[in-house]
ZAKEPA-925469 format. One line per field, with one value per residue (C-alpha): residue number from 1; residue in one letter; chain; x, y, z. Coordinates in steps of 0.1 Angstrom, whole numbers. Example, Ala and Ser with C-alpha at 12.3 -4.5 7.8 and 13.67 -1.06 7.14 Angstrom:
2
resi = [1 | 2];
resn = [a | s];
chain = [A | A];
xx = [123 | 137];
yy = [-45 | -11];
zz = [78 | 71];
//
This chain:
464
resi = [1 | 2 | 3 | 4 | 5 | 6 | 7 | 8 | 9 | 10 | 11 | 12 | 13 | 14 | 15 | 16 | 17 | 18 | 19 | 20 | 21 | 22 | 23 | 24 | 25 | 26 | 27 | 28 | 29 | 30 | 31 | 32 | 33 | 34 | 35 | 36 | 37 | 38 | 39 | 40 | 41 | 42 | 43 | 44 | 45 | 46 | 47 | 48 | 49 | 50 | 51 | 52 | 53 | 54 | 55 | 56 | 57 | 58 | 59 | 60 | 61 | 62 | 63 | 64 | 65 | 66 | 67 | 68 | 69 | 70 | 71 | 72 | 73 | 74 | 75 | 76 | 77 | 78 | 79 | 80 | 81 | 82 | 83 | 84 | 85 | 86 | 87 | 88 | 89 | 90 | 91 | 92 | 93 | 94 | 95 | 96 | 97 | 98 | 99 | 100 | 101 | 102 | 103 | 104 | 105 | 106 | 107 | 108 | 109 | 110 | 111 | 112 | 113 | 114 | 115 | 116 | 117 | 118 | 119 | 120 | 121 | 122 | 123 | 124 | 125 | 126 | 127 | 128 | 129 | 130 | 131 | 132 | 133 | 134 | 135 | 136 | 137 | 138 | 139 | 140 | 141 | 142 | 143 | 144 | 145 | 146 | 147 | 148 | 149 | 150 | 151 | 152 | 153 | 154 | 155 | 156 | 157 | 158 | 159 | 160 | 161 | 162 | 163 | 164 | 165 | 166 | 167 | 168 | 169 | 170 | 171 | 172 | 173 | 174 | 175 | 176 | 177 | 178 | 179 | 180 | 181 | 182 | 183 | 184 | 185 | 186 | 187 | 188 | 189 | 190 | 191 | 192 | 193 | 194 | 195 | 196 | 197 | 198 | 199 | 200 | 201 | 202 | 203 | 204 | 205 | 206 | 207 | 208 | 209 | 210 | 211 | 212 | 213 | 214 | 215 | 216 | 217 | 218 | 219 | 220 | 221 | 222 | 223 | 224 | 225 | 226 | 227 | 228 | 229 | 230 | 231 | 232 | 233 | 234 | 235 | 236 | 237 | 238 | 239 | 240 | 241 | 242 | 243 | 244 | 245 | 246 | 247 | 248 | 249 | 250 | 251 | 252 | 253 | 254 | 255 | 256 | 257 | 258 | 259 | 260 | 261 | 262 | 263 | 264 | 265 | 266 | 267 | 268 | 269 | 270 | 271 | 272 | 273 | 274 | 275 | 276 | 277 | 278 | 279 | 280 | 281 | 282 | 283 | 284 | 285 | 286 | 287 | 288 | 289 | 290 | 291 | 292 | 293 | 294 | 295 | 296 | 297 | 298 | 299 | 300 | 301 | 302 | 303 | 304 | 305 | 306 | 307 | 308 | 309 | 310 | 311 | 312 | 313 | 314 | 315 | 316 | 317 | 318 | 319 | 320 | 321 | 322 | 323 | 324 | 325 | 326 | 327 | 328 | 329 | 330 | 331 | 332 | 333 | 334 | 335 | 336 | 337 | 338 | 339 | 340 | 341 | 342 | 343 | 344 | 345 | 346 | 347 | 348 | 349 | 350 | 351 | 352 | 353 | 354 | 355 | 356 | 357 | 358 | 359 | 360 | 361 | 362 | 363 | 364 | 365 | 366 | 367 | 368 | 369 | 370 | 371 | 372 | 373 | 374 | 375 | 376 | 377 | 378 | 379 | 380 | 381 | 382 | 383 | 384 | 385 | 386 | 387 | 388 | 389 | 390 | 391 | 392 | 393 | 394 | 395 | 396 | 397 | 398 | 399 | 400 | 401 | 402 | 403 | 404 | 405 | 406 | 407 | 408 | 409 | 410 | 411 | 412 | 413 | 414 | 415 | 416 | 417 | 418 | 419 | 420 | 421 | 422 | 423 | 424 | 425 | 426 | 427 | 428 | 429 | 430 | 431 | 432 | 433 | 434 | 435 | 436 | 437 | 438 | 439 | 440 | 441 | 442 | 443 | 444 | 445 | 446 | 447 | 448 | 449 | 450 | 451 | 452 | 453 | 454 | 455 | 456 | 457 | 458 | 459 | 460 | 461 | 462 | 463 | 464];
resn = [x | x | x | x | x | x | x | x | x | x | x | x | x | x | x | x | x | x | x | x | x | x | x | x | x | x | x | x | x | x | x | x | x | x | x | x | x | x | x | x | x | x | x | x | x | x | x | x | x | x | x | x | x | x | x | x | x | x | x | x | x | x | x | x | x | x | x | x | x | x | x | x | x | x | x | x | x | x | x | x | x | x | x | x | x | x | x | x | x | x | x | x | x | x | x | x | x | x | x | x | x | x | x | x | x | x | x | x | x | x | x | x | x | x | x | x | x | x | x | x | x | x | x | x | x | x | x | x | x | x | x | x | x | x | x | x | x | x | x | x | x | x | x | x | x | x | x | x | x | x | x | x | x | x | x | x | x | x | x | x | x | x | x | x | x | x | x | x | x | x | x | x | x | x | x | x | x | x | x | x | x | x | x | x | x | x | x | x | x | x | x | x | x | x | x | x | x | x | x | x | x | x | x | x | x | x | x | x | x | x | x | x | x | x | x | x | x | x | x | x | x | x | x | x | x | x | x | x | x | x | x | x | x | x | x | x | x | x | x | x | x | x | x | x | x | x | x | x | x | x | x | x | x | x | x | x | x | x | x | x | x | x | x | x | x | x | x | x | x | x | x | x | x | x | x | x | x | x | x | x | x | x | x | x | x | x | x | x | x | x | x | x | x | x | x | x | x | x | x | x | x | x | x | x | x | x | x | x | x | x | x | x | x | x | x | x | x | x | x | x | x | x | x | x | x | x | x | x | x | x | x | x | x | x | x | x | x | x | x | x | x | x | x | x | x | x | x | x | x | x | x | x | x | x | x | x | x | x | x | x | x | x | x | x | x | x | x | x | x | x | x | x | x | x | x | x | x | x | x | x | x | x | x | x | x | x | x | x | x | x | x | x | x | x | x | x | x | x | x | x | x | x | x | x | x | x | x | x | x | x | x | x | x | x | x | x | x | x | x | x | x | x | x | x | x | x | x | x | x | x | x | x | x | x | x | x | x | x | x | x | x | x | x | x | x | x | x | x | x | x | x | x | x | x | x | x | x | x | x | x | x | x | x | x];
chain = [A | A | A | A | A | A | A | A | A | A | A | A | A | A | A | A | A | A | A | A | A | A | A | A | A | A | A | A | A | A | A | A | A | A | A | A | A | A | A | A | A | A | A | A | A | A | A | A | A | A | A | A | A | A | A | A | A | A | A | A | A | A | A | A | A | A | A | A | A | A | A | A | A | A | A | A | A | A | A | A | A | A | A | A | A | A | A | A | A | A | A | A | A | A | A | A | A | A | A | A | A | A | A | A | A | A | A | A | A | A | A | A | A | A | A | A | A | A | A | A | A | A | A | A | A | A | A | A | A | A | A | A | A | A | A | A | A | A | A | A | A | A | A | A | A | A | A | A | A | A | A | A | A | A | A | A | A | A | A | A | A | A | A | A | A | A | A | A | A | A | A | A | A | A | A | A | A | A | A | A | A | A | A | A | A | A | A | A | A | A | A | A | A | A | A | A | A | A | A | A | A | A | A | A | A | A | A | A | A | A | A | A | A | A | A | A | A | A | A | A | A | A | A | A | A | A | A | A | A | A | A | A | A | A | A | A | A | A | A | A | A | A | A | A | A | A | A | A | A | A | A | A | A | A | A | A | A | A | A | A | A | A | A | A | A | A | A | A | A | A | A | A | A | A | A | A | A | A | A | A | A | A | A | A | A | A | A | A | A | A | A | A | A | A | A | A | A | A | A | A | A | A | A | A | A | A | A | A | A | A | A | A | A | A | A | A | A | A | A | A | A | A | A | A | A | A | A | A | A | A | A | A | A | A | A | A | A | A | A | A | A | A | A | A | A | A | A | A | A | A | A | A | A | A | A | A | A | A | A | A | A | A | A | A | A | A | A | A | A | A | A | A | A | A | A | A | A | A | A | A | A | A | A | A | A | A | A | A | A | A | A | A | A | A | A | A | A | A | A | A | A | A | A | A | A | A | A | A | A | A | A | A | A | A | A | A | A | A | A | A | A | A | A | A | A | A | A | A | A | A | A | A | A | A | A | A | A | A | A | A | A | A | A | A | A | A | A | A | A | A | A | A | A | A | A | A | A | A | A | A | A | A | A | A];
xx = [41 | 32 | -5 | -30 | -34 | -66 | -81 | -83 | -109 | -142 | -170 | -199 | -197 | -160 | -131 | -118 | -81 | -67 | -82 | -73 | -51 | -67 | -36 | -41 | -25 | 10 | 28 | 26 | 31 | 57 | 25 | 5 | 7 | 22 | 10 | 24 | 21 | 33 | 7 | -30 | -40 | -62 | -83 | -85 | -108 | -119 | -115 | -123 | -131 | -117 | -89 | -106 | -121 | -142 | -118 | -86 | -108 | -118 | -91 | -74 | -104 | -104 | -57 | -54 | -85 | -76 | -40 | -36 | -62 | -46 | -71 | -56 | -62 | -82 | -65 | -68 | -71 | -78 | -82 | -82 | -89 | -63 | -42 | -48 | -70 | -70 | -109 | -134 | -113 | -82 | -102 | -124 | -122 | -106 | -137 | -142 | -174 | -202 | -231 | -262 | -279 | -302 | -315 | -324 | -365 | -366 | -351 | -379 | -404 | -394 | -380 | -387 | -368 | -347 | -331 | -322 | -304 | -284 | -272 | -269 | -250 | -226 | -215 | -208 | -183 | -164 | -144 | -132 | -128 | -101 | -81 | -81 | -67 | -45 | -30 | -28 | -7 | 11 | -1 | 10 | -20 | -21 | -49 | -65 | -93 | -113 | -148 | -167 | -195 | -226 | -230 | -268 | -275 | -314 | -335 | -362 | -337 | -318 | -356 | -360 | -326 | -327 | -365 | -355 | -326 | -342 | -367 | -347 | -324 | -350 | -362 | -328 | -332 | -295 | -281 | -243 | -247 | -271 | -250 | -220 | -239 | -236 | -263 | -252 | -280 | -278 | -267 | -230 | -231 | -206 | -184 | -183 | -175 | -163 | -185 | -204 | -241 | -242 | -278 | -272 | -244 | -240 | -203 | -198 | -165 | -151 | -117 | -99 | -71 | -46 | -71 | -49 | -19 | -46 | -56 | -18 | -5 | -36 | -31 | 5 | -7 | -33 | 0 | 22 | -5 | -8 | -30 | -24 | -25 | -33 | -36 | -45 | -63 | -101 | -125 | -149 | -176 | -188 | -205 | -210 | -180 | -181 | -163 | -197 | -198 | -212 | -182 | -177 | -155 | -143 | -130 | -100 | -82 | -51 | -71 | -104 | -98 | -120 | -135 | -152 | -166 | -167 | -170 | -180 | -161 | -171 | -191 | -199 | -190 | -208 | -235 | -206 | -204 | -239 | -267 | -292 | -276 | -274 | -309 | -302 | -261 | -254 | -215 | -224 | -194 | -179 | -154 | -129 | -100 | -71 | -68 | -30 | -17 | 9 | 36 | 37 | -3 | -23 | -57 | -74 | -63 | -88 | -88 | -122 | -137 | -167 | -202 | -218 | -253 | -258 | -287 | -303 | -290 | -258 | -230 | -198 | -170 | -137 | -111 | -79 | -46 | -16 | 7 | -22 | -42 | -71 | -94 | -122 | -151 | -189 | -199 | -234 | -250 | -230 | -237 | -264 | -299 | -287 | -280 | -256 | -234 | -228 | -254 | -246 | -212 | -181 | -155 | -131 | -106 | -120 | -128 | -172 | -175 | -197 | -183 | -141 | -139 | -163 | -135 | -116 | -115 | -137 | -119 | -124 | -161 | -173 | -145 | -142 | -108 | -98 | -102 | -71 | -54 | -41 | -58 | -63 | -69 | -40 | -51 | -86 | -96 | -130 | -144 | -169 | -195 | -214 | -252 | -282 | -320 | -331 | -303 | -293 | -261 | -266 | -243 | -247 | -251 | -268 | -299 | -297 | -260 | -249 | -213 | -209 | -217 | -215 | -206 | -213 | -235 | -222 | -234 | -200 | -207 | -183 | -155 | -178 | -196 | -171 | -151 | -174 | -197 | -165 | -156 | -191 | -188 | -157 | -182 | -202 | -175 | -149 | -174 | -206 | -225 | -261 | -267 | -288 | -259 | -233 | -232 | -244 | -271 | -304 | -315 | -277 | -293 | -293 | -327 | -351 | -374 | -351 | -340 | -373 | -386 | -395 | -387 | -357 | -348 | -321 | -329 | -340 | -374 | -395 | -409 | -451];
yy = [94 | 100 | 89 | 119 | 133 | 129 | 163 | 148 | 121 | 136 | 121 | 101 | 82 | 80 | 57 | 54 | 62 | 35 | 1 | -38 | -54 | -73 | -107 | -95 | -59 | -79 | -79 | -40 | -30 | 3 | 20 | 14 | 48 | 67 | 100 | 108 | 139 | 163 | 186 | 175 | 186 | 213 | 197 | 167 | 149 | 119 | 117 | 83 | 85 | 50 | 27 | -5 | -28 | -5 | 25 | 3 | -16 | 18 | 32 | -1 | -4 | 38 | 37 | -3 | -12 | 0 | 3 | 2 | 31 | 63 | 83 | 107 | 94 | 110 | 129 | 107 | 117 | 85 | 99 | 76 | 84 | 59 | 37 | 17 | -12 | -7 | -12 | -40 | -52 | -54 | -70 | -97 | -135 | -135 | -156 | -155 | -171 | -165 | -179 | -164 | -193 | -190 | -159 | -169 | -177 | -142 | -124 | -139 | -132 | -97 | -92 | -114 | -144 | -128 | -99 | -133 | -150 | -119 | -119 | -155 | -151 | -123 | -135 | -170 | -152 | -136 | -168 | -170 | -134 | -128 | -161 | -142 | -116 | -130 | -149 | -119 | -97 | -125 | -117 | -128 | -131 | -167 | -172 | -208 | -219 | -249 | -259 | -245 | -259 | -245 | -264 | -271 | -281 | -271 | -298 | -272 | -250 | -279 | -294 | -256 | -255 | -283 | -281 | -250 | -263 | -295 | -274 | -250 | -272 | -292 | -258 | -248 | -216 | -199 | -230 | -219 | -218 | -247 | -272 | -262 | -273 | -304 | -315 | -341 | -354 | -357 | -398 | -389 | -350 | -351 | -377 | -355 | -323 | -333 | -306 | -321 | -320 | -313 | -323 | -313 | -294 | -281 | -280 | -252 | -238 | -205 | -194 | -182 | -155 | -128 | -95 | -66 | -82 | -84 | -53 | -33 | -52 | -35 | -2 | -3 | -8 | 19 | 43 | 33 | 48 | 77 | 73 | 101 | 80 | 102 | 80 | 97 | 124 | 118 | 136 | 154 | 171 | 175 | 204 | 214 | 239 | 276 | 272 | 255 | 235 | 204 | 207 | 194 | 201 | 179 | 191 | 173 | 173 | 187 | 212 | 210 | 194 | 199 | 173 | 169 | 132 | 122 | 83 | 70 | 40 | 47 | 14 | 16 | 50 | 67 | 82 | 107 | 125 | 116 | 123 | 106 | 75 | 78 | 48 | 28 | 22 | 18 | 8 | -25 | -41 | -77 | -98 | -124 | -144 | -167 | -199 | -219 | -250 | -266 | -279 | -310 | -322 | -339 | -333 | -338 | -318 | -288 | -284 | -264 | -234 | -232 | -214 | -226 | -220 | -228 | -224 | -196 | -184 | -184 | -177 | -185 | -188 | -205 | -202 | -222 | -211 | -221 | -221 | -241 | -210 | -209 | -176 | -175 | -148 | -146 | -149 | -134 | -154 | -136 | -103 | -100 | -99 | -65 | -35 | -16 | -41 | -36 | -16 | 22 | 13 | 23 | 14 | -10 | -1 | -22 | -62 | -68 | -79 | -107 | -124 | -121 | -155 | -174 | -190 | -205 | -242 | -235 | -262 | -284 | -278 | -282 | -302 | -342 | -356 | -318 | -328 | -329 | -305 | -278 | -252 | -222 | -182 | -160 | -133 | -111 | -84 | -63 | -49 | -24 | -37 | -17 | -34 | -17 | -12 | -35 | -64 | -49 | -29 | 10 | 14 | 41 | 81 | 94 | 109 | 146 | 144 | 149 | 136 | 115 | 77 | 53 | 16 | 4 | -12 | -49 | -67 | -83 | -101 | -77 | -104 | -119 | -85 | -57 | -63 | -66 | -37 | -13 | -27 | -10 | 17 | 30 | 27 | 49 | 75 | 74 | 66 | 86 | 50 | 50 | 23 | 5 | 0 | -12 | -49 | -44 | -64 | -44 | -48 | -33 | 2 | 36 | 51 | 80 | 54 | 34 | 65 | 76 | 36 | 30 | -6 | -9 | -48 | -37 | -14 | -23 | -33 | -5 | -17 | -14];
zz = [-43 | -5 | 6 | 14 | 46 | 64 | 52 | 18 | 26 | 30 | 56 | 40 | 14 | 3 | 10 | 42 | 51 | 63 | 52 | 65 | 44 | 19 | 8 | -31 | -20 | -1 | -36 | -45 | -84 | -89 | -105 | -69 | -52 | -84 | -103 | -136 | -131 | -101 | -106 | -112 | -149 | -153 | -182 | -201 | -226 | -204 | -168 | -150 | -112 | -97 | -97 | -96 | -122 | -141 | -139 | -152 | -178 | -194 | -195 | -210 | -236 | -245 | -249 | -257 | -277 | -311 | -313 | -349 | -353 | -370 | -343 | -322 | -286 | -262 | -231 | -199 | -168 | -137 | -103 | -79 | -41 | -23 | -42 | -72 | -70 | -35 | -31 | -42 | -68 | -47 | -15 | -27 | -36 | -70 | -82 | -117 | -118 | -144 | -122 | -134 | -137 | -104 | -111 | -148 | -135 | -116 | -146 | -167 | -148 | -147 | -179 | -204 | -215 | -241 | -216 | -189 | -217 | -224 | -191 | -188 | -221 | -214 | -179 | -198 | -220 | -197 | -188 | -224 | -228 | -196 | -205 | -244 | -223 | -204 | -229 | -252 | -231 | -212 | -182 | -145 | -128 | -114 | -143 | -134 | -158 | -136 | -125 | -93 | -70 | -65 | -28 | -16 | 21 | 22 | 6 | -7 | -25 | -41 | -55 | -67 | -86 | -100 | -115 | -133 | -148 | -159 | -175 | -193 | -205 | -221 | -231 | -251 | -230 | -225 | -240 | -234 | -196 | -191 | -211 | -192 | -159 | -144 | -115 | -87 | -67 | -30 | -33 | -44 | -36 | -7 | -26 | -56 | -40 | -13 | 13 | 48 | 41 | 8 | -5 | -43 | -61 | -100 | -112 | -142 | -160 | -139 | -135 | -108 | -103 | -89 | -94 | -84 | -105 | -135 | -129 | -121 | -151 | -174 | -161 | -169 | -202 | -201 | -188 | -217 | -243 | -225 | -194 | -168 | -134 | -104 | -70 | -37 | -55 | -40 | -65 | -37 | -56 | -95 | -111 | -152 | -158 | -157 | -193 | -205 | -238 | -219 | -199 | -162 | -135 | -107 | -76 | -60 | -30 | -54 | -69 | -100 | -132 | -160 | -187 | -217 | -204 | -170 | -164 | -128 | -118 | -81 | -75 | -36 | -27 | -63 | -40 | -28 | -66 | -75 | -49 | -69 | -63 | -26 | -21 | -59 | -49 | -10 | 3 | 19 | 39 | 36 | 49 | 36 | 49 | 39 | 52 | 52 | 64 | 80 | 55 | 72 | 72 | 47 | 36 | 0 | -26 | -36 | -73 | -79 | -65 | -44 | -33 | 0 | 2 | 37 | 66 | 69 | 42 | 49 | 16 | 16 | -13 | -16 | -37 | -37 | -47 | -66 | -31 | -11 | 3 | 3 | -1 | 16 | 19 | 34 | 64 | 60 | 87 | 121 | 107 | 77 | 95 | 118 | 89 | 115 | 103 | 69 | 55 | 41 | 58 | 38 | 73 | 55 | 82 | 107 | 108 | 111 | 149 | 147 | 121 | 129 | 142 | 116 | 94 | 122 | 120 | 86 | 66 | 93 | 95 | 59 | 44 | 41 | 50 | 66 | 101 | 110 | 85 | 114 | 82 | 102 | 91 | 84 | 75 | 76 | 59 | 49 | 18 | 6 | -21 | -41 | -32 | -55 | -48 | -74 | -74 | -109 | -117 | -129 | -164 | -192 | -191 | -162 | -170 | -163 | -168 | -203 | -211 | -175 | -178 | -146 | -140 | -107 | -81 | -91 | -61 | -52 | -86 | -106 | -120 | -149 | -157 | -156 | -187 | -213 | -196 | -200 | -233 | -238 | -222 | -243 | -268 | -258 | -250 | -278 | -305 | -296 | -294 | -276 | -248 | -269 | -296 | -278 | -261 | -224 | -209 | -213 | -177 | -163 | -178 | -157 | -164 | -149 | -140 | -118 | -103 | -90 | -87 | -50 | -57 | -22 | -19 | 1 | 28 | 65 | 68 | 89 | 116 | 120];
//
């Protein structure tokens, strides 16, 4: 079906028109700009705003789930704004990489020990869950299960890392991801990982992979057990239904459709259907690259995928790929200390200024033995993430809201968290399940309370 002219896309907080080109979207699935139906539906039982991750995993989860189940299914309606996975999902590193691990003492400290192992726990199992997945409905995805570096070039932070995981491994706390970690210290650092200046490193089980043929290949799926696919149908407002019974009705730029349950899978731009939203979830822009050589250079093989926690706090991923790419995303340091850059920005048309030549001769920079590799960039492209208030994704019913739910606000961190949290979600939907019954990390809960919290970790500082 033909894209949406530019009167479809509201201003604010919705997708923009004409995005970069992200590599994952260079190998476009039949279903990619397709609606089953001509005409928008008028009602249905579910409808699911977004195409990405969240919105393909529910609907997967709600049609695929229980197949053998003598249920009627629910009536599906998925609008999405542009074309399928043609956001987040579809732009970012095609990391699958459950690192919770750092954030472990903070959770703690916050919430308790139990609520950090659940995370620490349900991140760990998403590895095993996708390659279940994969496996299960032979999926082409360029599925890779393998190790990834945690890099460490600041002394302090390396000391820091290292004390908490000596002590919570001795501890037996969030035993799954601790004895999965292995700690290098700064004497064979760069040998083992093979990264200039690296003080310290940890090495972990993660997987990487091809997340918009993952994703196309689900929805298919979803489609052939009755999902009603509606690309380049931006939902534009919400309201309860003039029909009542707990109804709502979502206006579209192809007219309003009316459901019985309403799930958000609107990540970045959910503040544009939910106001309430508009300080916890802010559209916070990214960038990422991929990097080729020449066919006729050598350089050391790259086997594992990587983080780079550089200087002033610089954060940069890699990912290599089957065909010798390699993926590679971050950046923060040209453009993350001034907010006009990325911050409340949802422009994934355009490249981020300061940082459009950071990746050139990146290989060279960081990499033993890449010197004289001739790797240089060969394609760019930027991303919106969906960055929260309190560093913690929003999932469940919305209060005030009876019969929506939301999942988003995963902090560029989406790959190990989105599955099982849909898998929950569906749950809640198909089987009347409360939050608290269903298996979602307790902290990930949308509440009043963090609504109306003041708490703001993300916004500009105001100046005195």
């Amino acid at each position: 079906m033909g894209s949406p002219d530019s009167s479809s896309f509201a201003s604010g907080t919705f997708p923009h028109k004409n995005p970069t080109l992200p590599f994952w979207r260079t190998q476009l699935h039949e279903l990619d700009d397709h609606r089953s139906t001509e005409e928008l539906p008028e009602s249905c039982d579910i409808l699911i705003i977004g195409g990405g991750y969240a919105g393909i995993a529910a609907a997967y989860h709600l049609l695929c789930g229980h197949e053998s189940s003598n249920n009627p299914r629910p009536s599906i309606v998925l609008a999405e704004a542009r074309q399928a996975c043609s956001g987040a999902t579809g732009r970012n590193g095609g990391h699958l990489r459950p690192a919770v691990y750092p954030r472990i003492p903070s959770y703690t400290k916050q919430f308790g020990l139990e609520a950090a192992v659940e995370v620490a726990d349900f991140e760990f199992d998403h590895v095993p869950a996708i390659a279940a997945l994969v496996e299960k409905e032979k999926i082409d995805c360029d599925f890779t299960l393998t190790k990834s570096f945690d890099i460490y070039t600041d002394k302090v932070q390396a000391e820091t890392a290292k004390k908490y995981y000596d002590e919570f491994k001795a501890a037996g706390i969030a035993k799954s991801t601790m004895d999965d970690l292995i700690w290098t210290d700064a004497e064979h650092a760069e040998e083992v990982s093979g990264v200039k200046g690296c003080i310290g490193c940890f090495s972990f089980t993660a997987a990487h992979l091809w997340p918009y043929k993952l994703m196309l290949h689900l929805l298919q799926r979803a489609g052939s057990n009755g999902l009603i696919l509606q690309t380049n149908t931006p939902v534009t407002s919400i309201s309860p239904s003039t029909f009542g019974l707990g109804r709502c009705t979502a206006t579209t730029s192809r007219g309003p459709i009316t459901a019985t349950k309403v799930i958000f899978a609107t990540n970045a731009y959910t503040a544009g259907l939910l106001p309430e939203y508009a300080t916890k979830i802010v559209p916070s822009k990214g960038i990422c690259c991929r990097i080729v050589t020449p066919p006729s250079t050598t350089h050391p093989p790259l086997t594992n995928t990587y983080v780079l926690r550089l200087p002033k706090g610089g954060f940069d991923y890699l990912v290599p790929r089957k065909d010798g790419s390699i993926i590679v995303g971050g950046a923060r340091t040209t453009f993350f200390n001034d907010h006009r850059n990325w911050y409340n920005n949802t422009d994934d048309s355009t490249l981020i200024a300061s940082a459009a030549s950071y990746f050139d001769n990146y290989m060279q920079t960081y990499f033993h033995g890449w010197e004289d590799s001739g790797a240089r960039v060969d394609q760019t492209w930027t991303g919106i993430l969906g960055y929260t208030s309190d560093e913690l994704p929003s999932v469940g019913e919305v209060p005030g809201r009876d019969g929506c739910f939301i999942a988003a606000g995963f902090e560029g961190h989406g790959m190990p968290v989105i599955w099982l949290v849909m898998k929950g979600i569906a749950e809640m939907v198909a089987m009347g399940k409360r939050f608290e019954e269903v298996r979602i990390p307790r902290i990930y809960k949308t509440t009043r309370e963090r609504l109306e919290s003041e708490v703001d970790l993300l916004a500009p500082k105001k100046k005195v």
